[in-house]
C-alpha positions as CSV (number, residue, x, y, z in Angstrom):
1,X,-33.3,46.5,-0.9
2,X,-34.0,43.4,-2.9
3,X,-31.2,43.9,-4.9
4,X,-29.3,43.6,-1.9
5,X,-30.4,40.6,-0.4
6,X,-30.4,38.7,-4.3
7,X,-26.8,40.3,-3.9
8,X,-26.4,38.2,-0.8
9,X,-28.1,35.2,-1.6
10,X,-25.7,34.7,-4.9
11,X,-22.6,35.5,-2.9
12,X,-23.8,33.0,0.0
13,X,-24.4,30.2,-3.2
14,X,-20.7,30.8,-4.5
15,X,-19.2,30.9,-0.8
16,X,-20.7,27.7,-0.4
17,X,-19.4,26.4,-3.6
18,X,-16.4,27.6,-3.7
19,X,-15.6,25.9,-0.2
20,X,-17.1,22.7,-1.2
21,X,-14.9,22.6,-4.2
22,X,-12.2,23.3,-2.2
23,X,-12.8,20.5,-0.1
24,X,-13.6,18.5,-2.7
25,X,-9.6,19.2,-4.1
26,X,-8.2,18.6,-0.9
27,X,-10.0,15.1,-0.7
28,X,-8.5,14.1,-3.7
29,X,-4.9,15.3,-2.8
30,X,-5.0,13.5,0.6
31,X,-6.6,10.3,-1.3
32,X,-3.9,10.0,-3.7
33,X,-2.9,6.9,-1.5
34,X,-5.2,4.8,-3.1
35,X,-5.0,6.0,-6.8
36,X,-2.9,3.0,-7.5
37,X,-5.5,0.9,-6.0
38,X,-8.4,2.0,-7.6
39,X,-7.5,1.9,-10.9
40,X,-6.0,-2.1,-10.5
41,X,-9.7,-2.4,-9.2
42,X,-11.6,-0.9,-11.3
43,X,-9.4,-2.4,-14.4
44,X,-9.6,-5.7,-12.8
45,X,-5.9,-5.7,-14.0
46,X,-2.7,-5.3,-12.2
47,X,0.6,-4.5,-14.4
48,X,3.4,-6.2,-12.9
49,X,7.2,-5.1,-14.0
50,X,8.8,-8.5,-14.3
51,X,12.4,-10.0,-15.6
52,X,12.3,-12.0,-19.0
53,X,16.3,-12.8,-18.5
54,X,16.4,-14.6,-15.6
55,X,16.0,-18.4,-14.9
56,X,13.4,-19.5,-12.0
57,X,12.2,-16.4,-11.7
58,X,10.8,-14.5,-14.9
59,X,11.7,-15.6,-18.3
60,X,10.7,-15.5,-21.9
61,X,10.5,-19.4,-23.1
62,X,12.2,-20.3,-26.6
63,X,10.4,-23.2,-27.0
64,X,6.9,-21.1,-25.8
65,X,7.4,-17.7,-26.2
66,X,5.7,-17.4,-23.0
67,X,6.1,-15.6,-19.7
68,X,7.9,-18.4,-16.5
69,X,9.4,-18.9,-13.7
70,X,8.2,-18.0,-9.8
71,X,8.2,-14.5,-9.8
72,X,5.5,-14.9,-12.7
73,X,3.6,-17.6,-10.8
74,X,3.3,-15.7,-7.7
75,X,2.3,-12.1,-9.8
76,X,-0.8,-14.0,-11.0
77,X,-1.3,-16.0,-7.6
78,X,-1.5,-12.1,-5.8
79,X,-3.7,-10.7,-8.6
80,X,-6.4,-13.8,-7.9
81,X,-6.0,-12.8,-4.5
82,X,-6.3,-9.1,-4.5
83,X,-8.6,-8.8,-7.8
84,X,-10.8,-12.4,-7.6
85,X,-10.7,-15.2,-9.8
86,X,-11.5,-12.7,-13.2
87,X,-8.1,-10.5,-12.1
88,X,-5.8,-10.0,-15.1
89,X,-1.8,-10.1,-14.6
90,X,-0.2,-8.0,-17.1
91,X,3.7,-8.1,-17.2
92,X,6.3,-5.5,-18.9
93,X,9.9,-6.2,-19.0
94,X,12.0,-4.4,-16.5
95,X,15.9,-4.3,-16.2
96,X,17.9,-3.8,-12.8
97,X,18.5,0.0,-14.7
98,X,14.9,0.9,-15.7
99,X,12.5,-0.7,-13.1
100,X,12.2,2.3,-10.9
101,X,11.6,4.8,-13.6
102,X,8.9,2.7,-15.1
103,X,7.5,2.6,-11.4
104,X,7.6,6.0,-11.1
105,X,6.5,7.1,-14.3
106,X,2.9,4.9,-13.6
107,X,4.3,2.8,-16.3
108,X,3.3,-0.4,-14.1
109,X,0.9,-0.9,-10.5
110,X,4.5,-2.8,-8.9
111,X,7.4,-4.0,-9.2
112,X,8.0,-8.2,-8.5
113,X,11.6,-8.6,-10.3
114,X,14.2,-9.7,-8.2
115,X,14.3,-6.5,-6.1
116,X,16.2,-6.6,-3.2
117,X,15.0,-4.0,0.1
118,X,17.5,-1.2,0.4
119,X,17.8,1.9,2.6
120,X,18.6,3.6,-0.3
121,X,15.9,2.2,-3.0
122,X,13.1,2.9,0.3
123,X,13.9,6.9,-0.4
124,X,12.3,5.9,-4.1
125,X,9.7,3.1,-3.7
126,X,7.8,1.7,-1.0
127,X,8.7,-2.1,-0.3
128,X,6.2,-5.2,0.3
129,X,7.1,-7.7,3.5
130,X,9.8,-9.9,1.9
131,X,9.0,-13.1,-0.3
132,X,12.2,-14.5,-1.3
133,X,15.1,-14.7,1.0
134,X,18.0,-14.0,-1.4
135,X,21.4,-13.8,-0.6
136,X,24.8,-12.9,-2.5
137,X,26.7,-14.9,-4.4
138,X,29.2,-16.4,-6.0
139,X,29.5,-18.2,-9.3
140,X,32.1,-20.0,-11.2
141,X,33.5,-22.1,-13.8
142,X,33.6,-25.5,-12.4
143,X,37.4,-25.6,-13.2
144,X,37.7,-22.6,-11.2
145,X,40.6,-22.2,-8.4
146,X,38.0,-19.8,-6.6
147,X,35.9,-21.3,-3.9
148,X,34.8,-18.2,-2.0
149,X,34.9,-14.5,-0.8
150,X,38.4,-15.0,0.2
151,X,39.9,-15.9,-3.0
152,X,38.1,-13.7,-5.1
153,X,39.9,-10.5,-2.9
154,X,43.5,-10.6,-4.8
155,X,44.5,-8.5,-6.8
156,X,44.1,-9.2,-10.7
157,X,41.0,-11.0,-9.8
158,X,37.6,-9.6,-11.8
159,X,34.3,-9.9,-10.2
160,X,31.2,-9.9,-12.9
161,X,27.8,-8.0,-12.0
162,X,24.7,-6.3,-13.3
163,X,24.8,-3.0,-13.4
164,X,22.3,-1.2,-10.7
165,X,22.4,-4.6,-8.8
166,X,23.7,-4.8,-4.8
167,X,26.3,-7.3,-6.1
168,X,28.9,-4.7,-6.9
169,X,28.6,-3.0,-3.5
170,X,28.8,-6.1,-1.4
171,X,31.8,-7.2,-3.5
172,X,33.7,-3.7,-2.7
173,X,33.5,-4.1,1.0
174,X,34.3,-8.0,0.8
175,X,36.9,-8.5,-1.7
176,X,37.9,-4.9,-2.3
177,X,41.1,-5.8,-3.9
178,X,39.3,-7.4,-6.8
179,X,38.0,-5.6,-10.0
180,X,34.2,-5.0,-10.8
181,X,33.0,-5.3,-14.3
182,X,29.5,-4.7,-15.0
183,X,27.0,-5.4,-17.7
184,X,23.7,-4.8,-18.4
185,X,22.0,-8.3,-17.9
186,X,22.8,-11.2,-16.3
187,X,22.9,-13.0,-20.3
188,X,25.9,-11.1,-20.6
189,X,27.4,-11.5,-17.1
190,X,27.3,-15.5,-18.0
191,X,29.1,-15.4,-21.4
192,X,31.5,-13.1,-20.1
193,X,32.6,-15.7,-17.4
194,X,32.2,-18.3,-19.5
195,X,34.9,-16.5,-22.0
196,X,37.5,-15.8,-19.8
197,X,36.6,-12.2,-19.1
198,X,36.0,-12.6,-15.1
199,X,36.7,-14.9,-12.5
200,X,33.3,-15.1,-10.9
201,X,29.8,-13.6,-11.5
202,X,28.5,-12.2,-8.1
203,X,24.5,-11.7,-7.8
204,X,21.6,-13.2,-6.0
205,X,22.1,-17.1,-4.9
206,X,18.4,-17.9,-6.7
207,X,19.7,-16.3,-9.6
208,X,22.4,-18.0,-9.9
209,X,21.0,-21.0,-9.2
210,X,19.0,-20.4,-12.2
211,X,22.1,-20.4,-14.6
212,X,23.9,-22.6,-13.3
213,X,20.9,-25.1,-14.1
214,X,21.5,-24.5,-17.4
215,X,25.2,-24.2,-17.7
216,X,26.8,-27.9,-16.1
217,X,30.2,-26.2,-16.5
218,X,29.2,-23.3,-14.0
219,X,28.4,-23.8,-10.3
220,X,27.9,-22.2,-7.0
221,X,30.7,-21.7,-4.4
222,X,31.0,-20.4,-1.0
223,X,27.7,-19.7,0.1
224,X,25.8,-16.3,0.9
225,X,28.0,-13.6,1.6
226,X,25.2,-11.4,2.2
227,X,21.6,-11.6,3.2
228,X,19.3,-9.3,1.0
229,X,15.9,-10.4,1.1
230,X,13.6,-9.4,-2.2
231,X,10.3,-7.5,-1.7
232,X,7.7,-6.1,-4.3
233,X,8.1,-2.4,-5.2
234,X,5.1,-0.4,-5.5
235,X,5.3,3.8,-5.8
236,X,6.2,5.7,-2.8
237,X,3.1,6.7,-0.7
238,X,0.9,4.1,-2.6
239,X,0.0,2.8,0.6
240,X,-3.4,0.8,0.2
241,X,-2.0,-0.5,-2.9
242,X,1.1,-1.8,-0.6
243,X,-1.2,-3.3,2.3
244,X,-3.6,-5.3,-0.4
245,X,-0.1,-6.9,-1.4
246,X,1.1,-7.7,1.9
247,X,-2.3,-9.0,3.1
248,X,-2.4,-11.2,-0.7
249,X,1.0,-12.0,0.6
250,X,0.1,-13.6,3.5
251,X,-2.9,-15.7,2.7
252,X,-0.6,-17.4,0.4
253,X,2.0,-18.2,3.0
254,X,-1.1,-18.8,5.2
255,X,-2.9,-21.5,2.8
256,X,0.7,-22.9,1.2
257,X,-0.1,-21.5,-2.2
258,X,3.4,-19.4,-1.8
259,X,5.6,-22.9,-0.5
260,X,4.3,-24.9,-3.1
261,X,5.6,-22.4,-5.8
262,X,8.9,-22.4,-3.8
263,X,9.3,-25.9,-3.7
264,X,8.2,-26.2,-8.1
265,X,11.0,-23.7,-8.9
266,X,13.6,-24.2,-6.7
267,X,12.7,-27.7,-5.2
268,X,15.0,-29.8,-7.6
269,X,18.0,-27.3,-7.5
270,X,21.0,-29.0,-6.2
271,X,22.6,-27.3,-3.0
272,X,19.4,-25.2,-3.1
273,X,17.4,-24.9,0.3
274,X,13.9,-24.0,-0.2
275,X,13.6,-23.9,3.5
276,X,16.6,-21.3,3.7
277,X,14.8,-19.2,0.6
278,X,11.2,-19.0,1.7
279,X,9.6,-16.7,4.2
């Protein structure tokens, strides 16, 4: 008789922890919303994926060797606001090709490189409200006979892009007639125009902007062709990582942290509108 009721008493004890286990697992499966977050917090550091190719926005300084542009700036402005004052930015180089990949493969904590919101990149990574108000575009040798959409859609005409950027899709359903070349960084994209190997380079108008400051023989012609705002990636379902983004986000716009890094990167760009750019 005592045997049975030890017998019970033990199999009442593992019932009990068997089940509190089990909840225990299924708290951390439907908490994996906030692994992102906890780690940034408890690392006090945030690992941004960045660009070190492109001009205004993310790159690497000859001169410095050091990390600029505004895509930099605001990665540290967010992590003071999300993290406090003592909040570390940490930045990897991403391409247009390998930014996802490194998202998903924890790699980095998000994504600020010049990322335009898609339908289709949504199906891969959850997107932040938008911060830059991008736009395609088109840019050419100042010599150039090509002053917009229009002239680019002949055939024998080349448009240049990126490879894994929007470019080459908005330049198939505008100037279909024209040929698409890709390469792998908008470095090359600019010394192929420059060599006679395209008639235009076709990417984001802040980009552009951004070479065209360096190169006085290139410029910008015909406006936006296409409205594709840029937003910070983070991984799909990392959901109170995403909303401590969107609320830094806004306190920035909110206290005019985020227009006064607008107006320092892009402020002194001729036939740039900061108002048109910022959100």
């Amino acid at each position: 008789m005592k045997h049975t009721k030890l017998f019970r008493k033990v199999a009442a004890l593992l019932f009990l922890l068997l089940t509190t286990v089990s909840l225990s697992a299924c708290a951390v499966e439907s908490d994996n919303s906030v692994r992102v977050y906890n780690h940034v917090k408890s690392s006090k550091t945030i690992t941004w994926g960045v660009k070190f190719d492109t001009a205004l926005f993310g790159i690497k300084s000859v001169k410095t060797n050091k990390l600029e542009g505004f895509e930099i700036d605001l990665a540290r402005l967010l992590t003071k606001e999300i993290l406090g004052k003592d909040g570390k930015a940490k930045f990897i180089e991403v391409t247009a090709q390998t930014k996802i990949p490194q998202l998903k493969n924890n790699n980095l904590d998000a994504v600020l490189a010049t990322m335009t919101i898609t339908d289709e990149r949504k199906k891969s990574v959850d997107f932040s409200t938008p911060y830059f108000k991008a736009g395609t575009s088109l840019m050419t040798k100042t010599s150039s006979p090509i002053k917009s959409i229009k002239d680019l859609n002949h055939n024998g005409r080349v448009a240049i892009v990126v490879k894994g950027t929007t470019a080459a899709d908005d330049i198939a359903r505008l100037a279909p007639k024209a040929k698409i070349r890709q390469y792998n960084d908008y470095g090359a994209c600019t010394n192929a125009l420059l060599a006679g190997q395209g008639d235009a380079v076709a990417t984001d108008n802040g980009i552009l902007a951004g070479i065209a400051d360096q190169h006085k023989s290139l410029h910008l012609v015909g406006g936006t062709v296409a409205v594709e705002p840029y937003g910070i990636a983070v991984e799909k379902g990392q959901t109170k990582m995403l909303e401590a983004i969107n609320k830094a986000l806004k306190e920035a716009k909110a206290d005019g942290s985020y227009h006064k890094l607008v107006k320092k990167w892009f402020g002194n760009i001729p036939g740039f509108s900061v108002k048109e750019a910022e959100y």
